[in-house]
C-alpha positions in Angstrom: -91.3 -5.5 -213.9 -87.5 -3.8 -213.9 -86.9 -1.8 -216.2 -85.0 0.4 -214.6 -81.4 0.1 -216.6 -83.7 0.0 -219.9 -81.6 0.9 -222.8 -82.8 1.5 -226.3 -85.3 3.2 -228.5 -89.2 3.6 -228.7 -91.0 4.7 -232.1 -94.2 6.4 -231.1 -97.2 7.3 -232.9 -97.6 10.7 -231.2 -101.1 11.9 -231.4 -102.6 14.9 -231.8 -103.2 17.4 -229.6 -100.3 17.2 -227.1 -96.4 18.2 -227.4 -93.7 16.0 -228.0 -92.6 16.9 -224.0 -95.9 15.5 -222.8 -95.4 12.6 -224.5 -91.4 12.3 -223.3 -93.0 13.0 -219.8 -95.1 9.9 -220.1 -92.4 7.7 -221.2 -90.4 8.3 -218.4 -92.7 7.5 -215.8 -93.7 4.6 -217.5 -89.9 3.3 -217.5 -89.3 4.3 -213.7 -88.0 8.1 -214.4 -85.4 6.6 -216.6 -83.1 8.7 -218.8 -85.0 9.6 -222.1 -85.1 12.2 -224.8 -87.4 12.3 -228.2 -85.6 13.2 -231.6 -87.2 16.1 -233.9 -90.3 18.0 -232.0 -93.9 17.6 -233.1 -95.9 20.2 -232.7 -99.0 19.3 -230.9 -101.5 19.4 -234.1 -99.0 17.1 -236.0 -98.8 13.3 -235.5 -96.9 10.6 -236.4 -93.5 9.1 -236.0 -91.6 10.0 -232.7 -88.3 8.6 -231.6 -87.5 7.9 -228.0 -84.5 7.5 -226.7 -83.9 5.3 -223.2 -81.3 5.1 -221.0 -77.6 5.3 -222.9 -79.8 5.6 -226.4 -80.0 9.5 -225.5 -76.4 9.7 -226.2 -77.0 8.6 -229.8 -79.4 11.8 -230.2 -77.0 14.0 -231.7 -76.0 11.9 -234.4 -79.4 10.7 -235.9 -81.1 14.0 -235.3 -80.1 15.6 -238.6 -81.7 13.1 -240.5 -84.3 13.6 -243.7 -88.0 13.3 -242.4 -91.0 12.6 -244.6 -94.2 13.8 -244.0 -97.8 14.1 -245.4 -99.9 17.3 -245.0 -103.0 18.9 -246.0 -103.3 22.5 -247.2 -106.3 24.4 -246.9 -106.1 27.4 -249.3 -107.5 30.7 -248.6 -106.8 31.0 -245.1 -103.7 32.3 -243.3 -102.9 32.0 -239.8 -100.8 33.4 -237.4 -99.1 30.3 -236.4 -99.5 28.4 -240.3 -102.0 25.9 -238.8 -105.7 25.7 -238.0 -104.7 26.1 -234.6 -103.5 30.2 -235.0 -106.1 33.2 -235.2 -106.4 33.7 -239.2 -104.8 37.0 -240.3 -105.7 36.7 -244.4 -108.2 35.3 -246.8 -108.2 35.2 -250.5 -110.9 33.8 -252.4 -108.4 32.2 -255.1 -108.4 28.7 -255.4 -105.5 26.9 -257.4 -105.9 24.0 -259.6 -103.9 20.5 -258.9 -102.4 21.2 -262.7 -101.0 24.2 -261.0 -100.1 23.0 -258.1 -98.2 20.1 -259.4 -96.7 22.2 -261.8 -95.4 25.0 -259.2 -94.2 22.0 -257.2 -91.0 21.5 -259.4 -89.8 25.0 -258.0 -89.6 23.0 -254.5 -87.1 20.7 -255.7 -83.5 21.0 -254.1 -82.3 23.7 -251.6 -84.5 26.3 -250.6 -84.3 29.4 -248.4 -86.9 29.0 -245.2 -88.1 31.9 -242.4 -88.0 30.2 -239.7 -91.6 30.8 -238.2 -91.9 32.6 -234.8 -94.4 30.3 -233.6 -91.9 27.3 -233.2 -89.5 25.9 -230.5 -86.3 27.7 -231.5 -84.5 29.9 -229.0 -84.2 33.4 -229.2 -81.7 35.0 -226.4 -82.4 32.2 -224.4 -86.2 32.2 -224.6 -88.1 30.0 -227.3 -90.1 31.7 -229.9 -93.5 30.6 -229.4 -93.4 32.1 -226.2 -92.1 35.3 -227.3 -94.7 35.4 -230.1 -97.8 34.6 -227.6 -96.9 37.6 -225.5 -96.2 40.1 -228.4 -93.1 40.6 -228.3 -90.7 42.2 -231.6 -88.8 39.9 -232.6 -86.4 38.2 -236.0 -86.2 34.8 -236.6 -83.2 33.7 -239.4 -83.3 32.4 -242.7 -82.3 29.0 -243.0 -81.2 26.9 -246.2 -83.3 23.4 -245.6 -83.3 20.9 -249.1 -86.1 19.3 -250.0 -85.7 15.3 -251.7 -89.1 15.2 -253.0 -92.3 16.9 -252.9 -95.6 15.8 -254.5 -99.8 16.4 -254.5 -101.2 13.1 -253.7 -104.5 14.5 -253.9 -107.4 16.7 -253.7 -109.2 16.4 -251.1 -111.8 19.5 -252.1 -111.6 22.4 -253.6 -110.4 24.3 -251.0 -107.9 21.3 -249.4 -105.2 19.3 -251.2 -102.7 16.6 -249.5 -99.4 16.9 -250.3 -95.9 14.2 -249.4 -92.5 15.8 -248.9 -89.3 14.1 -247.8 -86.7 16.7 -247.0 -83.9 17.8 -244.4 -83.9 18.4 -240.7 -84.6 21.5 -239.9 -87.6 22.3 -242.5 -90.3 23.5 -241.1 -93.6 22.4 -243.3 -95.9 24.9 -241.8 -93.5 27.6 -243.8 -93.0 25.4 -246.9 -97.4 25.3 -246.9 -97.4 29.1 -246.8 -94.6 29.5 -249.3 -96.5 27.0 -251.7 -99.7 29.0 -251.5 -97.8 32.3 -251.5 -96.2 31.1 -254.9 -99.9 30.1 -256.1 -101.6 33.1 -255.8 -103.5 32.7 -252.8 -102.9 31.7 -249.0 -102.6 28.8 -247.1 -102.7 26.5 -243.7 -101.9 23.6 -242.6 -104.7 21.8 -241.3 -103.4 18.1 -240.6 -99.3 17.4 -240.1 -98.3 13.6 -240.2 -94.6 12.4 -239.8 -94.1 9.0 -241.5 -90.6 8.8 -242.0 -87.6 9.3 -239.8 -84.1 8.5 -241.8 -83.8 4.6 -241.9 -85.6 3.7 -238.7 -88.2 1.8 -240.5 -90.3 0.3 -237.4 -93.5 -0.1 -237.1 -94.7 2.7 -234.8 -96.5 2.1 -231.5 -99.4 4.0 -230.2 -99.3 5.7 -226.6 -102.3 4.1 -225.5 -101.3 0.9 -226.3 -97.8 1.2 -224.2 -100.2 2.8 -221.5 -102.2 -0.4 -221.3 -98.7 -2.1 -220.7 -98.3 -1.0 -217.4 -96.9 -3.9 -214.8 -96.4 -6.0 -218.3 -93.0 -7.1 -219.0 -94.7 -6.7 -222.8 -93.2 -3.1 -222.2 -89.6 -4.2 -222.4 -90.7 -6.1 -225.9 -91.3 -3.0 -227.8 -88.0 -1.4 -227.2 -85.2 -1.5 -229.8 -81.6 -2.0 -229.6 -79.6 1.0 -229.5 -78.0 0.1 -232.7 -81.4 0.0 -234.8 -81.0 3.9 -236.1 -78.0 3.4 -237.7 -78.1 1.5 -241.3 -76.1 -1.5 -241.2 -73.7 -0.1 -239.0 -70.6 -2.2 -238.2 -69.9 -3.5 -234.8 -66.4 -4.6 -233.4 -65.3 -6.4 -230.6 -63.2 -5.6 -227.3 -61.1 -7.2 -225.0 -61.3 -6.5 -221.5 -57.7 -4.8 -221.8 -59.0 -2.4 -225.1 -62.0 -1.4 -223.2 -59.8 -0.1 -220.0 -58.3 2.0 -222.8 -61.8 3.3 -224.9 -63.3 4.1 -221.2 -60.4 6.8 -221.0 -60.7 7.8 -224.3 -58.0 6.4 -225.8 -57.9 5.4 -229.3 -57.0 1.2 -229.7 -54.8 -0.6 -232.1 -57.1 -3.5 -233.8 -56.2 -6.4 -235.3 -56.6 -5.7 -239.2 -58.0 -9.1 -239.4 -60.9 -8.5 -237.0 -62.2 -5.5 -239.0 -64.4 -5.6 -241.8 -62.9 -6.1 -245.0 -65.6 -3.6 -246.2 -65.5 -0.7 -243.9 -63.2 2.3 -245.2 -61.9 4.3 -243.3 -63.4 7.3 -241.1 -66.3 5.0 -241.1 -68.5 5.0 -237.7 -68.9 1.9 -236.2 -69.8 0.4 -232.8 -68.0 -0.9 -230.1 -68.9 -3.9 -227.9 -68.2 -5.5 -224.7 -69.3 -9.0 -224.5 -72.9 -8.2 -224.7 -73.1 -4.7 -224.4 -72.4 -1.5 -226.5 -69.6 0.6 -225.0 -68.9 3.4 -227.9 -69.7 5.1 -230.9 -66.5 5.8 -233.0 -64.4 5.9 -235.9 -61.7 3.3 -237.9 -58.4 4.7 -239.0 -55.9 3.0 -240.2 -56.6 -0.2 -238.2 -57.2 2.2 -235.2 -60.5 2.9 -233.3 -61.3 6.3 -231.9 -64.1 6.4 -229.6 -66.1 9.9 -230.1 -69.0 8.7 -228.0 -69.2 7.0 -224.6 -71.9 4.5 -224.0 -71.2 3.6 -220.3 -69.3 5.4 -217.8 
């Protein structure tokens, strides 16, 4: 099997229990030590969609990562942990319970922008050094607020009196593990999160594969079936043509005169759009005024 120059993106079903590195780790040696990144981390007791990027995909990254993510998660009330999971050594309890009429009701507070803390058990850097590890070995530190917005945020159910599952679609950059505490906080009581799922990742609407199943691929060529186009995480994104002559001029990062005729009649301008070369994708850039600008090199 070559997959070697494999270009293109995988939508993993990460499981529990392992990081989102782990999983990246995995994928590479599966597709010979290829290039590859993942979009949006998962921390190891969530699961759910995981994007992979392969080969010239990773230099799409930046531009899908800030995309709305929906997730379903269950709340345990009564408990708080260091961390905001069942993972973390439990700090409080409170004996209050809420009521779904409550909760639903507190819920509409949720709606829009919010101010979030970002919790020091996460991935983000601090001088250089990411929090998590700062917080395992003790040591004082701030995290910053952040505004994050959230779309939409219902209780699906309860699942007992003490758990309830929740759906949220909001912004990148929320961290649900604060939002859980901040809903129990509001209610009274405490909370943790005790399950994490990611179903939603912008428009990348794909069915999701499991890593077992990819491992069980190994020396197929059924490997090479699962991976997407490069295209697939952008929503009806236009595509343009180049000649051999305008791509000698996008490789050095000029911008091109196009044909008016050869655009799309419905693509305004500063619209992103993708650039081809017979069969292959060469740039991500930007129409105006009949000109193309590449802002992102797909081959060198």
């Amino acid at each position: 099997m070559s997959n070697i120059n494999m270009n293109g993106w995988l939508f993993l079903d990460k499981p529990i229990g392992i990081t989102s590195n782990f999983v990246l780790q995995k994928i590479r040696r599966i597709f010979k030590n290829c290039k590859a990144g993942f979009v949006g981390t998962l921390d190891p007791l969530a699961t759910g969609y995981l994007p992979i990027a392969l080969g010239t995909a990773t230099k799409l990254i930046r531009y899908i990562e800030k995309v709305n993510k929906t997730y379903v998660f269950t709340i345990k009330w009564g408990e708080q942990t260091d961390t905001g999971d069942s993972e973390g050594k439990i700090i409080c309890k409170k004996n209050f319970l809420p009521e779904f009429k409550n909760i639903e009701r507190k819920l509409k507070c949720y709606m829009g922008e919010i101010i979030q803390t970002t919790p020091k058990f996460s991935s983000v850097k601090i001088n250089g050094l990411r929090a998590y590890d700062l917080a395992r070995k003790n040591i004082p530190f701030e995290t910053k607020k952040r505004k994050v917005f959230i779309n939409d945020i219902k209780i699906l159910e309860t699942i007992s009196s003490e758990k309830a599952l929740f759906y949220v679609e909001c912004s990148s950059g929320t961290y649900i593990r604060s939002l859980a505490e901040s809903i129990a906080k509001s209610l009274g009581t405490v909370g943790v999160i005790t399950e994490l799922r990611r179903i939603g990742f912008g428009d990348c609407n794909k069915k999701l594969i499991s890593l077992d199943y990819l491992l069980s691929l190994v020396h197929s060529d059924d490997q090479n079936k699962l991976v997407h186009p490069i295209d697939v995480v952008f929503k009806e994104i236009h595509k343009i043509q180049l000649s051999d002559k305008q791509l000698k001029k996008v490789l050095t990062g000029s911008f091109i005169e196009m044909n008016e005729n050869i655009i799309p009649k419905n693509i305004g301008y500063d619209k992103m759009v993708l650039a081809k070369h017979a069969n292959d994708f060469v740039a991500l850039g930007l129409i105006n005024k009949s000109n193309f600008h590449p802002k992102k090199l797909l081959i060198s």
